[in-house]
C-alpha positions as a Markdown table, in Angstrom:
| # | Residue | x | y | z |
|---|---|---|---|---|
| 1 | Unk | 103.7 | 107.3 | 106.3 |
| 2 | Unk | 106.5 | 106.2 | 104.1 |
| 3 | Unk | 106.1 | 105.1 | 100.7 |
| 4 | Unk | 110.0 | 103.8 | 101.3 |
| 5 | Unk | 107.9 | 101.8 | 103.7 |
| 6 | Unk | 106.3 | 99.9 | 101.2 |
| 7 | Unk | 108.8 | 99.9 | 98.5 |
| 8 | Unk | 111.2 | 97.9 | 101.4 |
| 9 | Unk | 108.3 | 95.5 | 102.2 |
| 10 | Unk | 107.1 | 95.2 | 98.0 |
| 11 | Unk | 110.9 | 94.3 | 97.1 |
| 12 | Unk | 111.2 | 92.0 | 100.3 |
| 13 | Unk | 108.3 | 89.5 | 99.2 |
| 14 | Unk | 109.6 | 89.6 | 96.4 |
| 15 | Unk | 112.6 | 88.7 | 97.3 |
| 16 | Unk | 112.0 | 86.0 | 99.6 |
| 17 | Unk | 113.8 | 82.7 | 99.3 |
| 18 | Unk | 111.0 | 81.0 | 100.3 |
| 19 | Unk | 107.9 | 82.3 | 99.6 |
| 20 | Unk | 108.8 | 85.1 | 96.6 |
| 21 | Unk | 109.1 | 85.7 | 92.9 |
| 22 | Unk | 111.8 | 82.7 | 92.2 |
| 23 | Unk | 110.4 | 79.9 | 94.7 |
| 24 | Unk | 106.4 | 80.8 | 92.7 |
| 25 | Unk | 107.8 | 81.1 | 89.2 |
| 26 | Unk | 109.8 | 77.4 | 89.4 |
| 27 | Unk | 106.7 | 75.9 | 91.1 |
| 28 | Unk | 104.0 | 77.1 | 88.4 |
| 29 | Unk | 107.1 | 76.8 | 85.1 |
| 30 | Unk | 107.8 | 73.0 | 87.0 |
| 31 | Unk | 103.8 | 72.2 | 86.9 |
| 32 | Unk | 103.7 | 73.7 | 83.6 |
| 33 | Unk | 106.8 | 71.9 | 82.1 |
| 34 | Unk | 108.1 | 74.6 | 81.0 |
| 35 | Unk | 111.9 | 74.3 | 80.4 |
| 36 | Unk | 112.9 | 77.8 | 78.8 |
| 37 | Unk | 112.1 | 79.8 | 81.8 |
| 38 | Unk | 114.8 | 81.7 | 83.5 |
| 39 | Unk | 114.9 | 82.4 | 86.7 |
| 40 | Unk | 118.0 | 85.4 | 87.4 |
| 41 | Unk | 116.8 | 88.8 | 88.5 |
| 42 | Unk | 118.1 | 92.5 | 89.3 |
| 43 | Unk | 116.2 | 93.8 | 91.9 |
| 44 | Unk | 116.7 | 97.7 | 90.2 |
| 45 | Unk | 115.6 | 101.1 | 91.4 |
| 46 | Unk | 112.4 | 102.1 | 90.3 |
| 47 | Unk | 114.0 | 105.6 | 89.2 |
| 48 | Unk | 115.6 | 104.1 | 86.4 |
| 49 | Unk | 112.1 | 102.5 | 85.1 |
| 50 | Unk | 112.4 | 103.9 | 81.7 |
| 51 | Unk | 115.9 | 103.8 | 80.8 |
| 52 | Unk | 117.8 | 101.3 | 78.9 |
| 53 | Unk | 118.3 | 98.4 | 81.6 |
| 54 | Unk | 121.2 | 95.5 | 80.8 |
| 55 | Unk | 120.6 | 92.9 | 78.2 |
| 56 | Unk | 121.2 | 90.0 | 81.0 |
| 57 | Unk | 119.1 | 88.8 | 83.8 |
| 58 | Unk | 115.0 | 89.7 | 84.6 |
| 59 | Unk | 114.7 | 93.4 | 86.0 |
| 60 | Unk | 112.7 | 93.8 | 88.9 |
| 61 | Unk | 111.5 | 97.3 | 89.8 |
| 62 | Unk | 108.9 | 99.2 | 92.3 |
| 63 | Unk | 107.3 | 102.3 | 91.5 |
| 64 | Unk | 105.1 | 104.9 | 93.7 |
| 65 | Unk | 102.7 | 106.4 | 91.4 |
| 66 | Unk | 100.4 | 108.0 | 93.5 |
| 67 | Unk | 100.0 | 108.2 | 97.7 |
| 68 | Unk | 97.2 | 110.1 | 99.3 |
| 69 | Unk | 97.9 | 110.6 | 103.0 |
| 70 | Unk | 95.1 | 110.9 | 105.9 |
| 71 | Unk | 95.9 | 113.5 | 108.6 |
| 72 | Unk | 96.8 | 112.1 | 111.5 |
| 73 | Unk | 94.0 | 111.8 | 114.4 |
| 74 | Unk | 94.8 | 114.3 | 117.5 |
| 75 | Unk | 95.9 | 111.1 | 120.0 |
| 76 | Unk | 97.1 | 108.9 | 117.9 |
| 77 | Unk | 100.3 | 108.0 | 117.0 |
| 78 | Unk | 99.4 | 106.0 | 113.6 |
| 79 | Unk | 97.7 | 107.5 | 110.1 |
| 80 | Unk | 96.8 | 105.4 | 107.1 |
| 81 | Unk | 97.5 | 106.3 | 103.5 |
| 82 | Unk | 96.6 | 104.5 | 99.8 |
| 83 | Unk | 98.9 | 104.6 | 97.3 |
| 84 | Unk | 99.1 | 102.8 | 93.9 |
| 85 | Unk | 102.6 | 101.0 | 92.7 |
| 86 | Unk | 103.8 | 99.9 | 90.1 |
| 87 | Unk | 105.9 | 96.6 | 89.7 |
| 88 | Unk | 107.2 | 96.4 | 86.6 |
| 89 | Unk | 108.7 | 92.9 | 85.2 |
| 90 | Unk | 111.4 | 93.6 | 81.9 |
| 91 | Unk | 113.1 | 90.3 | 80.7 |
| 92 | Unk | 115.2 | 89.7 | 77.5 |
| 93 | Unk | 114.7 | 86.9 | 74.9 |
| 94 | Unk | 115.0 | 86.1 | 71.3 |
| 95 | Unk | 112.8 | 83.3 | 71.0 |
| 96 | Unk | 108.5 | 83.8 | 71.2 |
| 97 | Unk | 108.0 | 80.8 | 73.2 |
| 98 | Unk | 110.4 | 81.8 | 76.1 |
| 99 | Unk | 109.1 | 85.0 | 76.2 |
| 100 | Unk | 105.6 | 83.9 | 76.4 |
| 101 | Unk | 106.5 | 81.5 | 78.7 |
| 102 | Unk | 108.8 | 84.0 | 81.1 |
| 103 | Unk | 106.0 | 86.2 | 81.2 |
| 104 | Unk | 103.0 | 84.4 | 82.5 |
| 105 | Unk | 104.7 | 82.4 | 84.8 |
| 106 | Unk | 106.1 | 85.7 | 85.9 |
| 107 | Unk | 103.3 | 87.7 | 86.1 |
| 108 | Unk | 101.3 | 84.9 | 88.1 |
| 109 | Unk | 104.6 | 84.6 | 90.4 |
| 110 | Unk | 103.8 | 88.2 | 91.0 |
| 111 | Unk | 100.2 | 87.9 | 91.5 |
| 112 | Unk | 100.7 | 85.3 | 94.2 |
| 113 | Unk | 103.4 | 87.0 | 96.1 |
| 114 | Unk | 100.6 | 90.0 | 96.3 |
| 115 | Unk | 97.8 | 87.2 | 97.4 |
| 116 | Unk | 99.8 | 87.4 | 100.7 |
| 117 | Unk | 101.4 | 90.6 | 101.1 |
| 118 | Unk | 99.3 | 91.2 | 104.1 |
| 119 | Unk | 100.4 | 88.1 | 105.9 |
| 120 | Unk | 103.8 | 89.1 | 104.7 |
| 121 | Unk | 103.9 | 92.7 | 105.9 |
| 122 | Unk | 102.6 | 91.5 | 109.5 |
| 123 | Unk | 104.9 | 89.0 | 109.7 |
| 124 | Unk | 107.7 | 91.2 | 109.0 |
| 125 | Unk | 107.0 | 94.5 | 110.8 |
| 126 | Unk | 105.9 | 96.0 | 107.6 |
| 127 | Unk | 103.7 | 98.7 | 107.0 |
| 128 | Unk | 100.2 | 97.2 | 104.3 |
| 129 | Unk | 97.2 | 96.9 | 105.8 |
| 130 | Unk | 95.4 | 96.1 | 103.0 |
| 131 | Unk | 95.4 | 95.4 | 99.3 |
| 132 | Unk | 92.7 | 96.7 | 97.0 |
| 133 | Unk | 91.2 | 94.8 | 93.9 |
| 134 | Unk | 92.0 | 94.3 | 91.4 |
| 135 | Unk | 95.8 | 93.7 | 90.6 |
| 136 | Unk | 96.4 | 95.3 | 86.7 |
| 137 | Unk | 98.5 | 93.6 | 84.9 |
| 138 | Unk | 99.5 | 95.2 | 81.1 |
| 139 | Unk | 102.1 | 92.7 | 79.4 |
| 140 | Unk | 103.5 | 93.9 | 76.2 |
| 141 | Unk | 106.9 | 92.6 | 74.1 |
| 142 | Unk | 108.6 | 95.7 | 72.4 |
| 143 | Unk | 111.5 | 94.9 | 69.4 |
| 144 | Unk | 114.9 | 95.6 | 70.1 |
| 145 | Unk | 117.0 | 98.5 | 67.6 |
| 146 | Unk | 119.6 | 96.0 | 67.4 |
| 147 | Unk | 117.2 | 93.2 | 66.5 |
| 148 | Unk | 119.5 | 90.9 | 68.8 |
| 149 | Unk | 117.1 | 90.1 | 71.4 |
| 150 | Unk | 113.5 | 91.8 | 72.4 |
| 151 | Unk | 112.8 | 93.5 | 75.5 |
| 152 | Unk | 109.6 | 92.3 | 76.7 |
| 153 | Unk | 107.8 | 92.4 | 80.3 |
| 154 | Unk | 104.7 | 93.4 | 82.0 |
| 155 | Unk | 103.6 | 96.0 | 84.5 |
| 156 | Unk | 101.3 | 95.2 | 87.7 |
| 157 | Unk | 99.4 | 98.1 | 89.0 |
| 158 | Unk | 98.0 | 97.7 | 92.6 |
| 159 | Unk | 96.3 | 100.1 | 94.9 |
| 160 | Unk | 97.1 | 99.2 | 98.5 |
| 161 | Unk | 96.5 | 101.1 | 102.4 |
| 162 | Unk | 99.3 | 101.3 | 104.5 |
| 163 | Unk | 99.3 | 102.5 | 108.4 |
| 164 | Unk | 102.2 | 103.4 | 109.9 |
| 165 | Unk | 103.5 | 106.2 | 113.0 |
| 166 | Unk | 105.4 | 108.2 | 110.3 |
């Protein structure tokens, strides 16, 4: 079992020209007619969730938070485990609207990418099984010191099983 398993597959739908955050967010901000979306992201590492991330495009991270592994069955080659992750969305905006905006068309981007993470993972060799409901998601907008721009963004908290021959 590798939670850099899932991290790898997470940040790869994600990813995804086609079918990932970007391609979802324009669709739903384009139905919506919403024009002060932005759609420019950095894919960071989720060990830097916490510190002080560039005023510039969307960060994008994913978290383990917890993983519980099964012993592996005498024969087998495979062993499943759950874990829960974190993806956690941080944008930066000065004006309420776009913020709203960025971050429900975001956070249902990221809800839709996870509708088919199965499909995703078996399509690409990747390692989830199965995804357990529900999908949390905590949204919050916090003030900048500098009173420049405000850091806002939301955290989605899933619980997923993985089975893999690691």
């Amino acid at each position: 079992m590798s939670t850099t398993q899932v991290i790898v597959t997470l940040l790869a739908a994600l990813q995804d020209p086609v079918t990932g955050l970007r391609p979802r967010a324009q669709a739903l901000a384009e139905a919506q007619v919403l024009t002060a979306v932005r759609f420019d992201y950095t894919f960071g590492k989720w060990a830097n969730e916490g510190a002080l991330q560039p005023a510039g495009p969307h960060v994008v991270t994913v978290a383990p938070r917890r993983w519980v592994v099964n012993q592996q069955i005498t024969g087998r080659t495979d062993r499943d485990a759950q874990g829960t992750y974190a993806i956690v969305f941080e944008c930066f905006a000065t004006d309420p609207a776009e913020i709203q905006d960025t971050l429900t068309v975001h956070a249902t981007a990221v809800a839709q990418v996870l509708d088919r993470l199965r499909e995703y993972s078996d399509a690409t060799g990747g390692t989830v099984i199965d995804i357990e409901d529900p999908m949390e998601f905590v949204l919050g907008e916090f003030p900048n010191d500098g009173g420049v721009a405000r850091a806002c963004g939301f955290r989605c908290t899933i619980t997923l099983t993985e089975r893999s021959t690691q």
